[in-house]
C-alpha positions in Angstrom: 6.4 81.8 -61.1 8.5 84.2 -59.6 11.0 86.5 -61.6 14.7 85.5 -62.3 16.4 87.4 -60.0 19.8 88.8 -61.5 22.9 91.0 -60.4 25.1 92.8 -62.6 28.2 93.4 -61.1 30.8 95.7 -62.8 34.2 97.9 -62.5 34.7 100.5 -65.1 37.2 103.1 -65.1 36.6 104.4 -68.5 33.0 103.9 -69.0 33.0 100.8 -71.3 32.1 98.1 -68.9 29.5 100.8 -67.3 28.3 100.2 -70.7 28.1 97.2 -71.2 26.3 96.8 -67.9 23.9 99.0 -68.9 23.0 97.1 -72.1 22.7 93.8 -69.5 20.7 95.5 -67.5 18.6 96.5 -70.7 18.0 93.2 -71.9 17.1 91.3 -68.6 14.7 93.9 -67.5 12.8 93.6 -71.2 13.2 89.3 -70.6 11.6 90.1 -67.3 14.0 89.5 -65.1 13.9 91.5 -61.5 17.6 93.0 -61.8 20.2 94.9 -59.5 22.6 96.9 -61.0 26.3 97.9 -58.9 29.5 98.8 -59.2 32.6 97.1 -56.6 33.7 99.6 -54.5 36.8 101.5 -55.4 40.3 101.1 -54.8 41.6 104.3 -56.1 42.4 107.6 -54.2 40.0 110.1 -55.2 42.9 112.4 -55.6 44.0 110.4 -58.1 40.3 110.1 -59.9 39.8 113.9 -59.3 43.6 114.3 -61.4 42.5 112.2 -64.4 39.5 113.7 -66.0 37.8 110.6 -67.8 37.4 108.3 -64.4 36.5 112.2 -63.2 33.5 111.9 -65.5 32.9 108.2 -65.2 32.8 108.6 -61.7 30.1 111.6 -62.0 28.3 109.8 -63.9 27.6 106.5 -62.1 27.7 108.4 -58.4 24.0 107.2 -58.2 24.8 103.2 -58.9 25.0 101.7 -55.7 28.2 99.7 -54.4 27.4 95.9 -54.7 27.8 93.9 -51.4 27.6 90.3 -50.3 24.1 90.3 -50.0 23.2 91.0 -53.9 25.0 88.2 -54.6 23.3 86.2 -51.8 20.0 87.7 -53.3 20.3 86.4 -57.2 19.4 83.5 -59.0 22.2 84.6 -61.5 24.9 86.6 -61.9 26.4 88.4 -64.8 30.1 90.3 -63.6 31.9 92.8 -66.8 35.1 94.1 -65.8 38.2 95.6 -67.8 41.4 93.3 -68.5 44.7 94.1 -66.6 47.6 92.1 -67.4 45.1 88.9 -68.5 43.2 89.3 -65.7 40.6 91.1 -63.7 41.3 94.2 -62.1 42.1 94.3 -58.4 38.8 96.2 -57.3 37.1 93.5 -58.9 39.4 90.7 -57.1 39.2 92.5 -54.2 35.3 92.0 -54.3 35.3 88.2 -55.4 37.7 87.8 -52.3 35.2 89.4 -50.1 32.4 86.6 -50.8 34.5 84.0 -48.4 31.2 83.9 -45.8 29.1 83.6 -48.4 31.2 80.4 -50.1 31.6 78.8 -46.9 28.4 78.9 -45.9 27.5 77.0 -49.5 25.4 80.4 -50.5 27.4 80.9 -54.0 26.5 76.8 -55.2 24.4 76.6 -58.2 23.9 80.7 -58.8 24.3 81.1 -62.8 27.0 83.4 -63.3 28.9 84.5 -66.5 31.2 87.4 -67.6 32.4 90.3 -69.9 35.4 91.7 -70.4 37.3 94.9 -72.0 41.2 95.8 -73.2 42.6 98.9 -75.2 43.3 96.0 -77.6 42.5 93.0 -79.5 44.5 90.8 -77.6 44.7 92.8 -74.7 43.9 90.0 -72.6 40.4 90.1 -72.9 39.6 86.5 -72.6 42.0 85.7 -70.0 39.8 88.0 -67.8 36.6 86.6 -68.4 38.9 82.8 -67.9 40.1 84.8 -64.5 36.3 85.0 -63.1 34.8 81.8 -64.1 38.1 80.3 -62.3 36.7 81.8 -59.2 33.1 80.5 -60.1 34.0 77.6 -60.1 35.4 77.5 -56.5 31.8 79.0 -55.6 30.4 75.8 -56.8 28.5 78.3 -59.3 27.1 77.2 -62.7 28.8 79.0 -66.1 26.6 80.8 -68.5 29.0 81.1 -71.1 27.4 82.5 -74.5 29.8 80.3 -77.0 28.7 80.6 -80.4 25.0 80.3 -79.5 23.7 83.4 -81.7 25.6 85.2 -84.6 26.1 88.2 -82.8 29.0 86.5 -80.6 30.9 86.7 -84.4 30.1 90.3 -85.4 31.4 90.7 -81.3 34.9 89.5 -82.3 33.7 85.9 -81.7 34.8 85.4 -77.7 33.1 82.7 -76.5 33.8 83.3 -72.9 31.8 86.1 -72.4 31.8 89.3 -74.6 34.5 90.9 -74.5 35.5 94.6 -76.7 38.6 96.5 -77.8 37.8 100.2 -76.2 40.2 103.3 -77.1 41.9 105.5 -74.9 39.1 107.5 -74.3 36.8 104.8 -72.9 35.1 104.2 -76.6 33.9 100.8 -77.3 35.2 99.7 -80.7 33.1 96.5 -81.7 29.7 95.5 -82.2 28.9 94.3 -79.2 25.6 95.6 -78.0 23.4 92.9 -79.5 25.9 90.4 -78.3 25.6 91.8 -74.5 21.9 91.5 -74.7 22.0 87.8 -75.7 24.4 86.7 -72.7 22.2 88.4 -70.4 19.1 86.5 -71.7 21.0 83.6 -72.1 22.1 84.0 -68.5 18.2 84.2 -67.4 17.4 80.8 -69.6 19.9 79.1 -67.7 18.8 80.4 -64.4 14.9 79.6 -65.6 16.2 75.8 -66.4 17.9 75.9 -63.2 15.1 76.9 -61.3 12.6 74.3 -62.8 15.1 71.5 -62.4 15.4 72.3 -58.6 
């Protein structure tokens, strides 16, 4: 059988949700999953990026990740989104994108794709789950199916116990402050499984 195909779609200013892609990416690539990695385009000014040196470096150091478009969404079995909170929700670059997949909804090409998402605040109640709440709101007009990890393996407690999606308390210097990477891994594999059950019910 062909591989699961799966996009991970991110927005990170400060690194953390770069992250946190990164250890997605990890963990469907070992599951065997064929897997695109991107970052939403940008909203900021660069003159404002070049002024503040951590989304300086951030942005140095994902300059090779390619911008995500309509069609890796239209590509994927599943989809796994992690963006940072901003005021309980997602951030506008990552809004921007979801409001950019109109063709695809109206042509019925987001129905049934396996989505779920991950989140990060600078803290604990930073609005974290009202982010990852945010997205699947929006899958759900897609017609999509939600992955969400629950309480399905212990490392969802030792994450701070969201069952939304993981979700981490990062520091002013883009630092991830939790226990999260096992966590991560299991929603992306969990993610896949769904996708896999999915697949073989179709």
């Amino acid at each position: 059988m062909n591989k699961v195909k799966l996009a991970i779609i991110y927005y990170s200013a400060n690194g953390a949700n770069y992250k946190m892609a990164k250890w997605a990416e990890e963990a469907a690539k070992e599951a065997g999953a064929e897997v695109r990695l991107a970052k939403v385009p940008e909203l900021i000014p660069q003159e404002l990026i070049d002024n503040n040196p951590k989304m300086k470096e951030v942005a140095e150091l994902t300059k090779d990740v390619p911008i995500a478009t309509s069609d890796d969404l239209e590509w994927a079995d599943a989809m796994i989104f992690s963006a940072g909170a901003r005021f309980g929700n997602v951030p506008s670059q990552m809004k921007n994108f979801f409001d950019m997949q109109g063709g695809l909804w109206a042509e019925g090409k987001l129905a049934n794709k396996v989505v779920s998402g991950m989140s990060s605040a600078q803290n604990p109640n930073g609005g974290q789950e009202g982010a990852v709440k945010a997205m699947y709101s929006t899958f759900m007009h897609w017609g999509a199916i939600v992955a969400a990890p629950g309480y399905t393996d212990g490392s969802a407690f030792a994450a701070g116990g969201n069952p939304y999606g993981t979700s981490t308390t990062v520091s002013a210097e883009g630092e991830i402050l939790d226990d999260i990477e096992a966590a991560v891994k299991h929603q992306a594999r969990r993610t896949l499984q769904v996708a896999e059950w999915i697949r073989k019910g179709q």
